[in-house]
C-alpha positions in Angstrom: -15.3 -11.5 -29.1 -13.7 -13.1 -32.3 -10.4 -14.4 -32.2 -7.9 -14.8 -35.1 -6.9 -18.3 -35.8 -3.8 -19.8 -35.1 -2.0 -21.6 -38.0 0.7 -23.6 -38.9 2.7 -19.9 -39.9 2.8 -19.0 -35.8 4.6 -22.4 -34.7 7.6 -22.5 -37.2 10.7 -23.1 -35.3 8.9 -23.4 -32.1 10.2 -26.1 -29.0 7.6 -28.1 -27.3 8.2 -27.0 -23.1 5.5 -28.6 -22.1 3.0 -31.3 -22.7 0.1 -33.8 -21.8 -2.1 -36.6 -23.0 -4.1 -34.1 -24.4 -1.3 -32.8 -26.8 0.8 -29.6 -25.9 0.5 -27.2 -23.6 3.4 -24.3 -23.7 5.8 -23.6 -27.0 8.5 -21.2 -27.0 8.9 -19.4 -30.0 12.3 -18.6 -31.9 12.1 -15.3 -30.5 11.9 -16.4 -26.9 8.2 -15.7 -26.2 5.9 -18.4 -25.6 2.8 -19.9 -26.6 0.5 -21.2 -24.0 -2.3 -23.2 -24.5 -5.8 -23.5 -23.0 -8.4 -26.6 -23.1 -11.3 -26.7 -22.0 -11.5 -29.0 -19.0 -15.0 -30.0 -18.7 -17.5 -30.1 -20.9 -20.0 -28.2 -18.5 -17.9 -25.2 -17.6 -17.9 -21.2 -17.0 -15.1 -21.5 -19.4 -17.3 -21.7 -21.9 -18.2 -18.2 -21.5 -15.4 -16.4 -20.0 -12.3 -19.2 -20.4 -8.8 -19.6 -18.9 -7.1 -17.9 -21.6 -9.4 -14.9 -21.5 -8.7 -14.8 -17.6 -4.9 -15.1 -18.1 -5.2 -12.2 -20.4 -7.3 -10.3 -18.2 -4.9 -10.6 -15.2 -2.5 -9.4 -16.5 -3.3 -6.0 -17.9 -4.7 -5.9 -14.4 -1.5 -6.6 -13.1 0.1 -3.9 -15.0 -2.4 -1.5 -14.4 -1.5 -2.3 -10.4 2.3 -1.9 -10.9 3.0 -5.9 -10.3 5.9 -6.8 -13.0 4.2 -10.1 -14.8 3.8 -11.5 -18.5 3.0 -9.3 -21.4 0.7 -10.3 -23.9 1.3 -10.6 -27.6 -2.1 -11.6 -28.7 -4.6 -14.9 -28.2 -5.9 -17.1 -30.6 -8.4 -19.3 -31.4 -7.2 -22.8 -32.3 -9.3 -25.1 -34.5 -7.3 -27.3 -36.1 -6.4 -30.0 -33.5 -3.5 -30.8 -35.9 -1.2 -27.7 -35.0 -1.0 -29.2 -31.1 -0.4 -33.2 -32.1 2.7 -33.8 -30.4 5.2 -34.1 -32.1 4.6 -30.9 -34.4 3.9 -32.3 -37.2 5.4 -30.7 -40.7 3.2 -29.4 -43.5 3.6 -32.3 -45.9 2.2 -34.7 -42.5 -0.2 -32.2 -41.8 -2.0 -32.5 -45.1 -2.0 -36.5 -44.8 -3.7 -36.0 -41.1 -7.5 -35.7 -40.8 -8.6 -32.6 -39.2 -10.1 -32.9 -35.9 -12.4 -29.9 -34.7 -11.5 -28.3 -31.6 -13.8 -25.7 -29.5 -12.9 -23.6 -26.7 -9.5 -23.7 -27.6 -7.5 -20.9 -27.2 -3.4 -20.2 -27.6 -2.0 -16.7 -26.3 1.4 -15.6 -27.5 2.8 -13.8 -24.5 6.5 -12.5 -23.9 7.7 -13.5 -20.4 9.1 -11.9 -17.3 13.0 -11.5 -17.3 14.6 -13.2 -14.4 14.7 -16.1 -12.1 11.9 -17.8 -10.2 12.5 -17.6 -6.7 12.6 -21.5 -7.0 15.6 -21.6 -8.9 17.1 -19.4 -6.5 16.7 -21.1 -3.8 17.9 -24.6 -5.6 21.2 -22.5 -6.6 21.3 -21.1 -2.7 21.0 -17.8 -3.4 18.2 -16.8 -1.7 19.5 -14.5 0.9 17.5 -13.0 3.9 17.0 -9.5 2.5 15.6 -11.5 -0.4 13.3 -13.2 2.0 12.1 -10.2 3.4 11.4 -8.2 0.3 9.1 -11.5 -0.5 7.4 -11.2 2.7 6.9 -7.2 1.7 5.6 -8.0 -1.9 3.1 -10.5 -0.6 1.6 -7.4 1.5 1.5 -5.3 -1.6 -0.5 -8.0 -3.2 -2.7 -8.0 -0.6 -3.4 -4.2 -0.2 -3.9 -4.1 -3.6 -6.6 -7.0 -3.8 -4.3 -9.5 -5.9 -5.2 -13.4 -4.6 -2.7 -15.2 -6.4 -4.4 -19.1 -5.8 -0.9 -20.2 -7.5 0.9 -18.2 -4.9 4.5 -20.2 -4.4 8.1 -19.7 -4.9 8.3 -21.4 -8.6 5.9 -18.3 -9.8 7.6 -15.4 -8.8 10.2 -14.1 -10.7 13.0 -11.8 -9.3 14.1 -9.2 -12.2 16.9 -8.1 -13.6 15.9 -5.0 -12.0 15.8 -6.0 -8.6 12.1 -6.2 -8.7 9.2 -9.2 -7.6 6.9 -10.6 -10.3 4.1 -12.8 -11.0 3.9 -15.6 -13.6 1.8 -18.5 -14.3 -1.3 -16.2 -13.9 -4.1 -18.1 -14.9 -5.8 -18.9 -11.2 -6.4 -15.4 -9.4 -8.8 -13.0 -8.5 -8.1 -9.5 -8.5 -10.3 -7.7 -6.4 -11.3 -3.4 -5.9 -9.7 -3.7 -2.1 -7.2 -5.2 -0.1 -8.1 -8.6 1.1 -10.0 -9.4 4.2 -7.9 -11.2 6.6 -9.3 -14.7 5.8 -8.4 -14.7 2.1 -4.8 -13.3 3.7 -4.7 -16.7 5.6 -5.7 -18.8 2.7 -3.0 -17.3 0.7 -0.2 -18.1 3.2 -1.7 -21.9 2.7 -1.0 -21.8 -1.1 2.1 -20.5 -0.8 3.1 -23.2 2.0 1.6 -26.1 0.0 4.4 -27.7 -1.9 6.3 -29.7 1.0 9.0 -30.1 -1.1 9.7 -26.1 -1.1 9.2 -26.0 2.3 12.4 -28.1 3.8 15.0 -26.4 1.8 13.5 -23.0 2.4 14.0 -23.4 6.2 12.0 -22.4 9.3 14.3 -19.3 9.4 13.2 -18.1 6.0 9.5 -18.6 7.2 10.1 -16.6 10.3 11.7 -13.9 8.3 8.8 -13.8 5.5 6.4 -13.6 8.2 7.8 -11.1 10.4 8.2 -9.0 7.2 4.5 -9.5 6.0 3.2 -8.5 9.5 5.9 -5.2 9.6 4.5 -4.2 5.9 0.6 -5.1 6.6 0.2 -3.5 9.3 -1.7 -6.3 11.0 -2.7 -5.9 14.4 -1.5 -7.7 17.5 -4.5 -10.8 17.4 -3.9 -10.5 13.3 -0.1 -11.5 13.6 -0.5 -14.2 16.2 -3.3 -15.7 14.0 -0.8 -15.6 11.3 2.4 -17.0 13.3 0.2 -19.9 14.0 -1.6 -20.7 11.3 1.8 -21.3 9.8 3.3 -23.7 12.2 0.2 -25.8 10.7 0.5 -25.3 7.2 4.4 -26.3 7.2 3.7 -29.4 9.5 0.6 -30.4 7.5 1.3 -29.3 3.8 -1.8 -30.5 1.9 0.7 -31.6 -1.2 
């Protein structure tokens, strides 16, 4: 598939959010959406083929075809100018004085974002309530039945909505499959979700509890299913892997 290029045109006015050695990562335009960027990482890749920004595309018409509130995308490009992501954004007069470096597999899409507050920042301004808590625990299940393993499953990447609904961002590391999980992936979600410690104190064991209890009530899991769960649990909080 051909992509059109990106130019200097699509990044006037736009704010560096986010950056690395590499150069930048995620511009917000003056309109509010965002531009997200997408390197290869290794040389000897899949991505080559079927890349990051093709997936994150991808997901989330998927995700909108499933009736999961998430990002909606404005278009991708192909970048080839390593210029347009120096950091800082260089002008066109300094442009013109810079010698062009060739990029490949270098894509940017241009997305609009989901309205609303990451559950993260909820929980930092301690308003996270239980029924909160519980509808998180209920979403997770509809994720699940609907064959959505989120591997970037955790509290700073869903979004509650102005309308009272859950939602996904940060979309890039999923698999969407044609039916709901088997219990194993079920398990391996909980432990992505669990694996930022530093989430994990200030949520409290209660919360946990409560998301749990919710999940199991929602999934429908059986009696050996739920005790699995309930323990698996107690490990991942005690022994976060981050």
């Amino acid at each position: 598939m051909t992509y059109p290029l990106l130019t200097a045109g699509h990044l006037q006015h736009a704010r560096v959010i986010e950056r690395d050695p590499r150069g930048i990562k995620v511009l917000q335009l003056p309109d509010g959406d965002y531009l997200k960027v997408f390197r290869l990482r290794h040389r000897y890749s899949l991505a080559r083929i079927y890349g990051y920004a093709q997936r994150f595309c991808s997901h989330a018409g998927k995700l909108a075809a499933l009736g999961v509130p998430s990002i909606h995308i404005r278009a991708c490009y192909a970048v080839q100018d390593a210029r347009l992501l120096a950091y800082p954004l260089l002008t066109d007069a300094a442009a013109t004085e810079t010698a062009s470096a060739p990029l490949s597999h270098t894509f940017a899409v241009h997305y609009a974002p989901l309205p609303g507050e990451t559950l993260k920042q909820l929980l930092d301004q301690q308003q996270l309530p239980p029924e909160l808590v519980r509808q998180l625990g209920a979403f997770i299940a509809e994720l699940h039945a609907k064959g959505v393993h989120f591997r970037s499953l955790h509290l700073g990447n869903i979004v509650l909505t102005p309308a009272g609904e859950l939602g996904l961002i940060d979309i890039a590391d999923m698999k969407i499959y044609p039916w709901s999980l088997w219990f194993g992936t079920r398990l391996r979600s909980f432990r992505h979700l669990t694996r930022y410690a530093r989430m994990n104190i200030p949520f409290g064991q209660s919360n946990w509890t409560l998301l749990v209890d919710s999940y199991i009530e929602q999934a429908a899991l059986t009696s050996c299913q739920a005790s699995c769960l309930k323990k698996k649990m107690q490990h991942y909080l005690l022994h976060p892997p981050h």
